[in-house]
N, C-alpha and C positions, 0 to 999 in steps of 0.2 A: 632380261630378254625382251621387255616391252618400252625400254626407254626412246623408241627410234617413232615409236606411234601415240596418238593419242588417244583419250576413252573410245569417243566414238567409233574411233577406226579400228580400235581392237574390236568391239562390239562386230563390226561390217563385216572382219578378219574372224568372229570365234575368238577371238583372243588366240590366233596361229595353231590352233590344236589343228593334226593327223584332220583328214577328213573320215566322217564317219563312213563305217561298212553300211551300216544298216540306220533306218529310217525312224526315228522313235514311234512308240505308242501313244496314242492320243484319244480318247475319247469325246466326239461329242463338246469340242472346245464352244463355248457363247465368246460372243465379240469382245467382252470384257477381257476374257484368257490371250488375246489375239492380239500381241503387241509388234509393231515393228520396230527393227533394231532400234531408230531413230526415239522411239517413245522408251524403248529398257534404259538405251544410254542414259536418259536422263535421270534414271534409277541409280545407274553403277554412279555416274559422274556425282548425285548425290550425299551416296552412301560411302564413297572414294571422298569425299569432301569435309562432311560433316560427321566420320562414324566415332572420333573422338569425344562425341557429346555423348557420348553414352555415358561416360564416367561421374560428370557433373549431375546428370539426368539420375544417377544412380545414388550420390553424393545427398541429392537434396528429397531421394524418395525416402532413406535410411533417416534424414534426421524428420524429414515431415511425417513417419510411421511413430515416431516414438515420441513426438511432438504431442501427434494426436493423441496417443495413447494418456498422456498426460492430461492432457484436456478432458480426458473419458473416464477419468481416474473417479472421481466423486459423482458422474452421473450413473443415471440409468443403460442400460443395453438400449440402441433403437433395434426396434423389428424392420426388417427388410425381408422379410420370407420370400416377396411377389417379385423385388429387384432380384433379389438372390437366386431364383429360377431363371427369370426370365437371363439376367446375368452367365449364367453355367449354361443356359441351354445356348444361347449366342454363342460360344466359345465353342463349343460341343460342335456343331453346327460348321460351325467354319473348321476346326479342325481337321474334321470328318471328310469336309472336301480338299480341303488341304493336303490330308494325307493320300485320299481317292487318286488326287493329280502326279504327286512328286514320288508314291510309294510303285504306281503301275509302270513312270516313268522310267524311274530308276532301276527295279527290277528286272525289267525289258532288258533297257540296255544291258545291265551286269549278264542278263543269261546269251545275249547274242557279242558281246562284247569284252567280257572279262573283268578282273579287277581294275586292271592297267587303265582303260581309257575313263572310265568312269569314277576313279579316286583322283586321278592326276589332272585330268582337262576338264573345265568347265563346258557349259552349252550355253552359246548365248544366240545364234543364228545360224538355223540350219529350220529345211524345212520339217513343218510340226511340230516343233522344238520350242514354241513361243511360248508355252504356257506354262512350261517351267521355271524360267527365271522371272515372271512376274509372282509366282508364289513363294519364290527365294525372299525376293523384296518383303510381299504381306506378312510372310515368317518374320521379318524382320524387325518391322512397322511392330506389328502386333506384340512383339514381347515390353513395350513401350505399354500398350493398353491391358495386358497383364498384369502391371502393376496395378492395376484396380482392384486385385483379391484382394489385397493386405487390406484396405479400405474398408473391405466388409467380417475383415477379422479383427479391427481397432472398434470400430461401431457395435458391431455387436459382443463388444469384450470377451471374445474367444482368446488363450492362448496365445500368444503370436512368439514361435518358435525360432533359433536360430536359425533353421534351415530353411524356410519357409522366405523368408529374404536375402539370407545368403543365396539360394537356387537362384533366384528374379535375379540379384545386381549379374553374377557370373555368369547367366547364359545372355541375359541382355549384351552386357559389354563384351562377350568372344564372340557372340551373335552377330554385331553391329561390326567388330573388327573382321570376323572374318567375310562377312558381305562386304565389307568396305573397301576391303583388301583383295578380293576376288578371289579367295582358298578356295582350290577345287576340290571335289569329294564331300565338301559342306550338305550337299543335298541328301546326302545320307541320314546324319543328323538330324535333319531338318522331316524327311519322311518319317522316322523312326519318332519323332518329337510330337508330329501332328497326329499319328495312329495312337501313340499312350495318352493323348490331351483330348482324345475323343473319347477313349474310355472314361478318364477323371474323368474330366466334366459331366457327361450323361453320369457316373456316379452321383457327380455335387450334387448336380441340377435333380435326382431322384432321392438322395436324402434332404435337399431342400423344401421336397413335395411332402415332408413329412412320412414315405414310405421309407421300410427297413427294407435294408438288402443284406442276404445272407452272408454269413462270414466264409464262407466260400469264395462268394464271386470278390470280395474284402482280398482275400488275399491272395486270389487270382488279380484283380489289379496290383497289387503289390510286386507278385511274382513280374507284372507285364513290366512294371520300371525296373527292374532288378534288370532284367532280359533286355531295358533299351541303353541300361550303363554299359554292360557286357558287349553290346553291339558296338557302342562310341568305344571301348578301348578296342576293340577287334579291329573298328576299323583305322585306327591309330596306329593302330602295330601295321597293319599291308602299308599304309599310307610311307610311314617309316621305311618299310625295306624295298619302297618301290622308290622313294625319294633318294636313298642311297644307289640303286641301281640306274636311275635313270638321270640323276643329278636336274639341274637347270632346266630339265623340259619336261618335270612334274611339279608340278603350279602348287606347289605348297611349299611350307617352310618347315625347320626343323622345332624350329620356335615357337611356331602355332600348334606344331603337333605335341613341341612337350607340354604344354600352356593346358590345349583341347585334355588330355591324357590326364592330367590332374586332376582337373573337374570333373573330369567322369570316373575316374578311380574316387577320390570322395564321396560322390553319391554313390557308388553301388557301394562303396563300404557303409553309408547310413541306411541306407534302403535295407541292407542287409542287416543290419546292428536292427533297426524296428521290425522287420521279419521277424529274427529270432526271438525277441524281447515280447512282439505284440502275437504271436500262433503257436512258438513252440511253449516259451516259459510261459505265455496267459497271462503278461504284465500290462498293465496300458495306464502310463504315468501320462500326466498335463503338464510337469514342469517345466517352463519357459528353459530352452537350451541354450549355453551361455560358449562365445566361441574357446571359451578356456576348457570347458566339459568335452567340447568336439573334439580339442588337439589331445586331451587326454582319453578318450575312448577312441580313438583312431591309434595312437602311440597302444593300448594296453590291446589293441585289435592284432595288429601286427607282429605283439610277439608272443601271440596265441596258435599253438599250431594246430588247435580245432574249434568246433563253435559249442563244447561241453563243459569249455572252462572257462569263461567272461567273467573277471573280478569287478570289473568298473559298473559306476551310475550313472545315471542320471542323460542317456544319449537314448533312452527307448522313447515311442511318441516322436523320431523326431520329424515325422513328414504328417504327423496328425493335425488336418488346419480346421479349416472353419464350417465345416457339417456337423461337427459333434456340440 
């Protein structure tokens, strides 16, 4: 439906979404948030350009983790305590605003607008609207400089768990495709991503500081990703039955939705498999997770029809990284 325009003019265009009923909410935008269409374009036509590099990007982080790892093999641990804060609290920080912008955004519209316009059409100009899609982009950008955990889980020979880099390469690379690609409803995600990485992090960054935080608020963050998987297939599923209902004039694909739908069923099944493994049973293994353990604890998950009868090993710990 956009082959007749080019980026920038869909950008001029909204990319032909319905005009809005209502206005979005905006707090308090600084000049930075304030882009005009001409300065996004060159975001979309970017990330439209280049978002296949994520695979490569992702190709030589997997073999340079375990590269290093090798390297680290016969030494000492370095102490990073001071980066290691400063590290988690940067991330914390930006999240926090991250989410602040894309979570009141989103919200707004869903309660004055429905599911309909806000899964299926993106926002790229309309007025107040500007400071959305330049936090789609930094969402973007920044799962690139996320890969810098791993960095200080190689260094200081923590662990480094299957899921811990599996998460990085597949949200970067559906990240990058679906910015690239312009999936609408992505923003959902994307809120939902920056409010749970506010918690992590202000966690890292305060067991970094050397204080304990009780096993409560421990598995109150736990509960919070469990609850933002549950959220990505939810909104999978409306995406799905509005894509069927509305065909070609809801800006998503069937493909991206089974692709998204995966990866997030994966994680809430391991989020949920370390739940039970680290609160209920009072297990808390270090074993490095191997992707053959995952397809077998995800297969023995599935044909369990409750969570009192888990025969498998060796998947608990698997989101435990580099604080401990």
């Amino acid at each position: 439906m956009f082959h007749n325009h080019t980026l920038e003019e869909l950008v001029e265009l909204d990319f032909l979404r319905p005009p809005r009923t209502v206005d979005p909410l905006v707090f308090f935008p600084s000049e930075f948030e304030t882009h005009t269409p001409k300065e996004i374009s060159k975001h979309v036509i970017f990330m439209h350009n280049y978002w296949r590099w994520s695979i490569p990007i992702s190709f030589l982080y997997v073999l340079g983790i375990f590269y290093a790892q090798q390297a680290m093999k016969d030494r000492k641990p370095v102490k990073l305590k001071t980066s290691l804060i400063l590290w988690n609290a940067g991330l914390a920080i930006f999240s926090f605003w991250g989410g602040f912008r894309t979570a009141i955004f989103m919200i707004y519209d869903a309660y004055h607008m429905g599911w309909g316009p806000t899964i299926c059409y993106t926002t790229y100009n309309c007025k107040g609207c500007e400071t959305a899609p330049i936090w789609v982009y930094l969402f973007a950008y920044s799962k690139v400089v996320e890969l810098g955990d791993t960095l200080f889980i190689v260094l200081r020979k923590r662990p480094l768990i299957f899921l811990h880099w599996y998460h990085h390469v597949t949200v970067l690379c559906y990240t990058w495709y679906a910015v690239g690609t312009v999936t609408a409803g992505g923003t959902y995600f994307i809120a939902a991503n920056f409010s749970v990485h506010f918690l992590m992090y202000s966690y890292y960054a305060i067991r970094a500081a050397g204080f304990n935080v009780p096993r409560g608020a421990q598995m109150s963050l736990t509960l919070c990703q469990i609850a933002q998987m549950i959220f990505g297939i939810f909104i999978n599923i409306k995406a799905f039955g509005l894509k069927q209902k509305l065909g070609d004039a809801c800006m998503t694909s069937y493909e991206g939705i089974a692709v998204c739908l995966l990866m997030y069923a994966s994680y809430c099944v391991l989020f949920s498999l370390f739940f039970y493994k680290t609160y209920i049973k009072k297990e808390r293994q270090t074993e490095v997770l191997s992707p053959a353990s995952l397809i077998n604890g995800i297969t023995a998950l599935l044909k369990k029809s409750s969570f009192g009868h888990f025969k498998f090993s060796g998947v608990a710990g698997v989101i435990s990284q580099k604080t401990d």
